[in-house]
LOLUMNU-300622 format. One record per residue (C-alpha): residue number from 1; residue in three letters; x, y, z. Coordinates in nm, 2 decimals. Last residue first. Layout:
! residues N
NODE   i  aa      u      v      w
NODE NUM ALA      X      Y      Z
...
END
This chain:
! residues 255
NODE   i  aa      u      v      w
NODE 255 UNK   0.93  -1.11   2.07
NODE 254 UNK   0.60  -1.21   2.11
NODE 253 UNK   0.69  -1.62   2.27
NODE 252 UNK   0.36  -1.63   2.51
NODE 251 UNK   0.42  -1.67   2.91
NODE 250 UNK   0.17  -1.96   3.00
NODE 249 UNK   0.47  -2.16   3.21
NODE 248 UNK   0.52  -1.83   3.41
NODE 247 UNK   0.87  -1.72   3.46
NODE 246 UNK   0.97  -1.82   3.81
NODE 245 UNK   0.97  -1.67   4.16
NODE 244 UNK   1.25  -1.67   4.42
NODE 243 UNK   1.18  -1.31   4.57
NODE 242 UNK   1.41  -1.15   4.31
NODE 241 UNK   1.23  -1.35   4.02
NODE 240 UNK   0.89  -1.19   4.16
NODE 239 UNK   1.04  -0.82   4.21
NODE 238 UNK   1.17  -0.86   3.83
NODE 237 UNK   0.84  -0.99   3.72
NODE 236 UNK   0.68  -0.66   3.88
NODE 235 UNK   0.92  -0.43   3.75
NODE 234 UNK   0.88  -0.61   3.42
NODE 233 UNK   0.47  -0.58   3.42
NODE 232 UNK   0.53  -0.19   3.55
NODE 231 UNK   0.72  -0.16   3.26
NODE 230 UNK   0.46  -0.25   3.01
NODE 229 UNK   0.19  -0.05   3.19
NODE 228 UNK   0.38   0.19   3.18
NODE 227 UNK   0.47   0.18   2.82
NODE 226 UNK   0.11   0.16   2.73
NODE 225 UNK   0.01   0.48   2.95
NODE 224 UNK   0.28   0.70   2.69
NODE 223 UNK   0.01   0.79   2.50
NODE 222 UNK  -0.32   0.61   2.53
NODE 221 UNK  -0.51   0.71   2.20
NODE 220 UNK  -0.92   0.79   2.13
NODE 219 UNK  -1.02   0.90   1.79
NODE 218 UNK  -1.36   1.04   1.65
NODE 217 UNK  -1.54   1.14   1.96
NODE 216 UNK  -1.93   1.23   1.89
NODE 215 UNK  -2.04   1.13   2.25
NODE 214 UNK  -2.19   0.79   2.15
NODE 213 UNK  -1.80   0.75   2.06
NODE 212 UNK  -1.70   0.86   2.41
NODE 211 UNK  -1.89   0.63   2.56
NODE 210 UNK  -1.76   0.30   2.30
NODE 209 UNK  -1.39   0.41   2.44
NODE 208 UNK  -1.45   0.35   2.80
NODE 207 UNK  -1.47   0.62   3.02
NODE 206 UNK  -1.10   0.78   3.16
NODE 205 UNK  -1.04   0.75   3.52
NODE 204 UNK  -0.68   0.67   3.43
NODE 203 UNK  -0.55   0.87   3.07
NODE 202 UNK  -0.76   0.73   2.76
NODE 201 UNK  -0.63   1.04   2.54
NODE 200 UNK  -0.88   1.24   2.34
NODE 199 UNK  -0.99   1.29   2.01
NODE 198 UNK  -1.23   1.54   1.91
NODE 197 UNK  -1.34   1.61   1.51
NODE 196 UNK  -1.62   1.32   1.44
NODE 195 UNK  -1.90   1.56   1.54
NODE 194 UNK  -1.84   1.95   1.60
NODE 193 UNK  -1.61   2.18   1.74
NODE 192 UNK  -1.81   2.33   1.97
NODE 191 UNK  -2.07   2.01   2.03
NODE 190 UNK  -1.79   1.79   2.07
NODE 189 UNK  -1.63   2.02   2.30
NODE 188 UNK  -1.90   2.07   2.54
NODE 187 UNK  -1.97   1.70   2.54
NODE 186 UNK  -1.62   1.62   2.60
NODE 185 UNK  -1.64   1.81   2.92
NODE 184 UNK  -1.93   1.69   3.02
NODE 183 UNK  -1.84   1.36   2.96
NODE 182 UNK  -1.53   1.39   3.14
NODE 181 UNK  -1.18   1.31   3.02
NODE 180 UNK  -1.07   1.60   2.84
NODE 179 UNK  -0.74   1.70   2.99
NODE 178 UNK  -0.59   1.63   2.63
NODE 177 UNK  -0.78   1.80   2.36
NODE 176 UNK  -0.70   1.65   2.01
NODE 175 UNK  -0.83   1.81   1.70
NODE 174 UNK  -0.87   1.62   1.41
NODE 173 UNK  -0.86   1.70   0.98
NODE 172 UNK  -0.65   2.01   1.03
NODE 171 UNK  -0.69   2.27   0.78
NODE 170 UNK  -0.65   2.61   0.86
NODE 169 UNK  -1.06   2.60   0.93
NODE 168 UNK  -0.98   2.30   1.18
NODE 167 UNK  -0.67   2.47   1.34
NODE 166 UNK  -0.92   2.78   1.42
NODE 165 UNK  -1.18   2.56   1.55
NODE 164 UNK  -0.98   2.39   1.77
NODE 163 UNK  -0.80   2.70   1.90
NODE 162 UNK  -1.15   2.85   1.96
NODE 161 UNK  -1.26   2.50   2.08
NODE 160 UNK  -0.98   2.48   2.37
NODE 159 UNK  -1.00   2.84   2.45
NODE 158 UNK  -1.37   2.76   2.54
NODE 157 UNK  -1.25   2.44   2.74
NODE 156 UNK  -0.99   2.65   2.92
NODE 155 UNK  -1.22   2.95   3.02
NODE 154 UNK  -1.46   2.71   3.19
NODE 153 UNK  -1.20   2.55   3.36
NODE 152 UNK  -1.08   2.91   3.47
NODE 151 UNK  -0.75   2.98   3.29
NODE 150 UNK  -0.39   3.07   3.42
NODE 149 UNK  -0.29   2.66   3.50
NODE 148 UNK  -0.29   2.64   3.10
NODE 147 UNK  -0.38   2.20   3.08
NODE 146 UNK  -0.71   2.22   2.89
NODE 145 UNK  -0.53   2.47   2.65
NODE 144 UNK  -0.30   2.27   2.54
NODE 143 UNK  -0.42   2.21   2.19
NODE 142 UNK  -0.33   1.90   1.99
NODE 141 UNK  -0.36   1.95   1.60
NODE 140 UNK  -0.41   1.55   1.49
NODE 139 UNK  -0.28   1.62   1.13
NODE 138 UNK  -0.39   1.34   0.91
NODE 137 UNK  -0.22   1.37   0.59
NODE 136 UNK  -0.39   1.32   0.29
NODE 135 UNK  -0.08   1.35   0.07
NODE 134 UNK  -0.01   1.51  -0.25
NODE 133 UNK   0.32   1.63  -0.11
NODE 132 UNK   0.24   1.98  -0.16
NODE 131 UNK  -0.08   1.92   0.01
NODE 130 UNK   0.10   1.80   0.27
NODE 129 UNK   0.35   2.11   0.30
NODE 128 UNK   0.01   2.30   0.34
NODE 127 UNK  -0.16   2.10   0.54
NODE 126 UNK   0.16   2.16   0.82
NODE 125 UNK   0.22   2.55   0.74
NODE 124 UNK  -0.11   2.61   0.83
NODE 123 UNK  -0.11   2.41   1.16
NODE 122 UNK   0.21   2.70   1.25
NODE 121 UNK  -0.03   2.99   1.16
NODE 120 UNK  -0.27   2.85   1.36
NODE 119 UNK  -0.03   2.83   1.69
NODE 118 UNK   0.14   3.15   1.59
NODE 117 UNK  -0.16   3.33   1.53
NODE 116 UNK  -0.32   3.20   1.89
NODE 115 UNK   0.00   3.29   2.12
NODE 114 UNK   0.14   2.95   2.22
NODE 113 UNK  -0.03   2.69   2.49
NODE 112 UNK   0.21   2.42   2.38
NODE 111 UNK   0.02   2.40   2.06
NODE 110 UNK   0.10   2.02   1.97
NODE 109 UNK   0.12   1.83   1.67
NODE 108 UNK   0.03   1.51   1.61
NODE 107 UNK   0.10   1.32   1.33
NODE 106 UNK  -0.05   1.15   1.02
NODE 105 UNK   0.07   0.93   0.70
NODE 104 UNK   0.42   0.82   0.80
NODE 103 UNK   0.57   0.67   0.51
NODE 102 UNK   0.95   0.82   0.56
NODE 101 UNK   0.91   1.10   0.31
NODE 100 UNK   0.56   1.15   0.49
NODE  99 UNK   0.77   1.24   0.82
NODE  98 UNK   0.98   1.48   0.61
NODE  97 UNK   0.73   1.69   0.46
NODE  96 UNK   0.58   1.68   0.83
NODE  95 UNK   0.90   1.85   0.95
NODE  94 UNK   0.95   2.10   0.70
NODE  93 UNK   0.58   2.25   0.77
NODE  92 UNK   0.68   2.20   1.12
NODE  91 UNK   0.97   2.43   1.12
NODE  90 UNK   1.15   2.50   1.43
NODE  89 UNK   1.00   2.13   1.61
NODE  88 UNK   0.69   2.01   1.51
NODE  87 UNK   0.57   2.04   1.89
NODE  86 UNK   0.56   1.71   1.99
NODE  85 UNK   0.60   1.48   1.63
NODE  84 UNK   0.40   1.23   1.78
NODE  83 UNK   0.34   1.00   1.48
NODE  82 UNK   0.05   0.85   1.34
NODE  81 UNK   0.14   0.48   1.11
NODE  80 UNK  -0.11   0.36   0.84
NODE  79 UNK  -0.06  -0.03   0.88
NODE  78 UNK   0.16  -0.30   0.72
NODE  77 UNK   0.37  -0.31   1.02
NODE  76 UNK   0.73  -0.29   1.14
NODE  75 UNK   0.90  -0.01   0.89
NODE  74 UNK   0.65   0.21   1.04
NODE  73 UNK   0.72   0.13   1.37
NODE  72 UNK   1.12   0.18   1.29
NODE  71 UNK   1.05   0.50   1.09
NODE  70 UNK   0.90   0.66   1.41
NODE  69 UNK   1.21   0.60   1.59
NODE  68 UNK   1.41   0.74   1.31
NODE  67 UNK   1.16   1.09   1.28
NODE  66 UNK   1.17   1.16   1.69
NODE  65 UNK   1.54   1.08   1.65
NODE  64 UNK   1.63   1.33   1.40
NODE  63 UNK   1.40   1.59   1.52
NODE  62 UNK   1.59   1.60   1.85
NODE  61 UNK   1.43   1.41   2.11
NODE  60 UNK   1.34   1.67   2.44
NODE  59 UNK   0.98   1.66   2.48
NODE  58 UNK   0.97   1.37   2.69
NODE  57 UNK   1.31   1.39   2.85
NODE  56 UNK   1.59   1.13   2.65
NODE  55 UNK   1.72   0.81   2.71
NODE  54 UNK   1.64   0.61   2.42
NODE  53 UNK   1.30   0.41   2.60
NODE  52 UNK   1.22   0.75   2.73
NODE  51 UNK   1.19   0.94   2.45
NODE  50 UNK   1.03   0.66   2.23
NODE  49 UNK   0.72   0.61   2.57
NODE  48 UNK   0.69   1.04   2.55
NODE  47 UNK   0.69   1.05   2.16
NODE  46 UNK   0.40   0.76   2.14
NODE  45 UNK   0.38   0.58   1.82
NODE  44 UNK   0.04   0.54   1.69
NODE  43 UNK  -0.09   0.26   1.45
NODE  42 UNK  -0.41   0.17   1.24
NODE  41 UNK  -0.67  -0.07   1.23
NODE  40 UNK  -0.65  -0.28   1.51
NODE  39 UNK  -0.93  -0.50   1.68
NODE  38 UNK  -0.78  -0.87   1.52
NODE  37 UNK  -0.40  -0.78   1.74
NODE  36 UNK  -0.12  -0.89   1.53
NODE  35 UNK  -0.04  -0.47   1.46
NODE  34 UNK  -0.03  -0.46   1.87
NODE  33 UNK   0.26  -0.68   1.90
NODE  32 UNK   0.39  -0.59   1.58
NODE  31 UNK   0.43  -0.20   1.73
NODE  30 UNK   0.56  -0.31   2.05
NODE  29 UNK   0.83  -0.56   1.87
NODE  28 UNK   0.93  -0.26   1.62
NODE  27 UNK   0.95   0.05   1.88
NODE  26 UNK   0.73   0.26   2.07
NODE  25 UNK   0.36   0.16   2.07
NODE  24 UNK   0.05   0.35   2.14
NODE  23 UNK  -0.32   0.15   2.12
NODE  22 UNK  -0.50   0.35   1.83
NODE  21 UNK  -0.87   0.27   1.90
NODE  20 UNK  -1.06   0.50   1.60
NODE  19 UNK  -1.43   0.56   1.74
NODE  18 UNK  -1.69   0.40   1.46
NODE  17 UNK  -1.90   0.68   1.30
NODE  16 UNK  -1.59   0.68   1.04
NODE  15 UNK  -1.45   0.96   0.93
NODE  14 UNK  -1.17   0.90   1.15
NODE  13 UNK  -1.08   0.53   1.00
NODE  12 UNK  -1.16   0.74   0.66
NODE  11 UNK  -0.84   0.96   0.72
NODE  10 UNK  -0.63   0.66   0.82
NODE   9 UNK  -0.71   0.50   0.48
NODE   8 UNK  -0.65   0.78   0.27
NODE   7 UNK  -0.29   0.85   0.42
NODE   6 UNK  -0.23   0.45   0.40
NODE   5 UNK  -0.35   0.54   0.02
NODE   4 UNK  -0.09   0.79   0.01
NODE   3 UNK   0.18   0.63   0.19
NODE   2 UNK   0.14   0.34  -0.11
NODE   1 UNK   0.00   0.00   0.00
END
């Protein structure tokens, strides 16, 4: 499948009236290991979970690295592949040309809370290099706005639809909202930014994914939750062995 048609594909996934699972992985093995699984349909790498696993601060790859370690899920499955791409780095129109040159076929994109124009100004420059590239790309445009400590909630979930609707109308096919867990809180976004444009992140107390798709959401990912939960299994296994444990008999051959 070409990275145009995987482009096309992702963008139908969420189009869909269906909610779009994408279960976050981090390198090959994590990325076949969810790939294999019946329920999935598309891949997302998680920049906080490849960060950590290569040393580095969430947030703090350097392009170079984000890209390579997105490469590696890509080059894993036959699956359209969403990457974290934080912030797009100093040119994010440059850096999503890049990441399609490397068959990645959506990405998100985050704000970090800056001054309005800039933000939408800097979603802009993303569909446009796509375009360019002849490329569907699905930009998941991530506003922080849910998480600025200087805003009422109320204020933050209004300044999360203006953004939303702004990186919308500059072209952005999904907004993602994290700090929306709440189904009055995604309610209130849904019906600002309308149907089949939220996605959210399953942090804990999250509700399950089939309630926020009766609530209009389009996509719901888990970030850097999977690794966690990954690592606490191996913490846990380690403090087992350490106490005179075994491996279990039952433990499948994934890797």
């Amino acid at each position: 499948m070409s990275t145009a048609d995987r482009a096309l594909t992702l963008k139908a996934l969420h189009e869909a009236p269906e909610i779009l699972q994408v279960v976050n992985v981090w390198d090959a093995i994590s990325a076949k290991t969810i790939a294999d699984l019946p329920g999935t349909k598309a891949i997302a790498t998680a920049g906080h979970s490849i960060a950590a696993s290569l040393g580095y601060d969430d947030g703090g790859m350097p392009l170079d690295v984000a890209l390579a370690g997105a490469k590696v899920v890509v080059d894993a499955v036959d699956l359209p592949v969403s990457a974290d791409l934080d912030d797009g780095y100093d040119d994010p129109g440059e850096t999503v040309r890049r990441a399609i040159g490397l068959g990645i076929v959506g990405a998100n994109v985050e704000d970090r809370n800056r001054p309005f124009d800039e933000a939408v100004a800097r979603v802009a420059a993303i569909t446009k290099a796509a375009l360019a590239e002849g490329v569907q790309f699905q930009l998941n445009a991530r506003t922080d706005a849910m998480r600025n400590d200087t805003l009422s909630r109320e204020d933050r979930i209004e300044e999360a639809i203006r953004r939303g609707r702004a990186f919308i109308d500059a072209g952005a096919p999904v907004v993602f909202v994290p700090g929306a867990v709440g189904a009055g809180d995604v309610r209130r976004l849904v019906e600002g930014l309308g149907p089949g444009r939220l996605t959210v992140i399953g942090l804990p107390g999250a509700l399950p994914a089939e309630e926020y798709e009766a609530l209009g959401v389009a996509r719901i990912s888990y970030g850097p939750l999977t690794q966690r939960v990954a690592l606490r299994a191996l913490r846990d296994l380690g403090e087992s062995l350490y106490d005179g444990g075994v491996i279990p008999t039952d433990t499948p051959a994934l890797n």
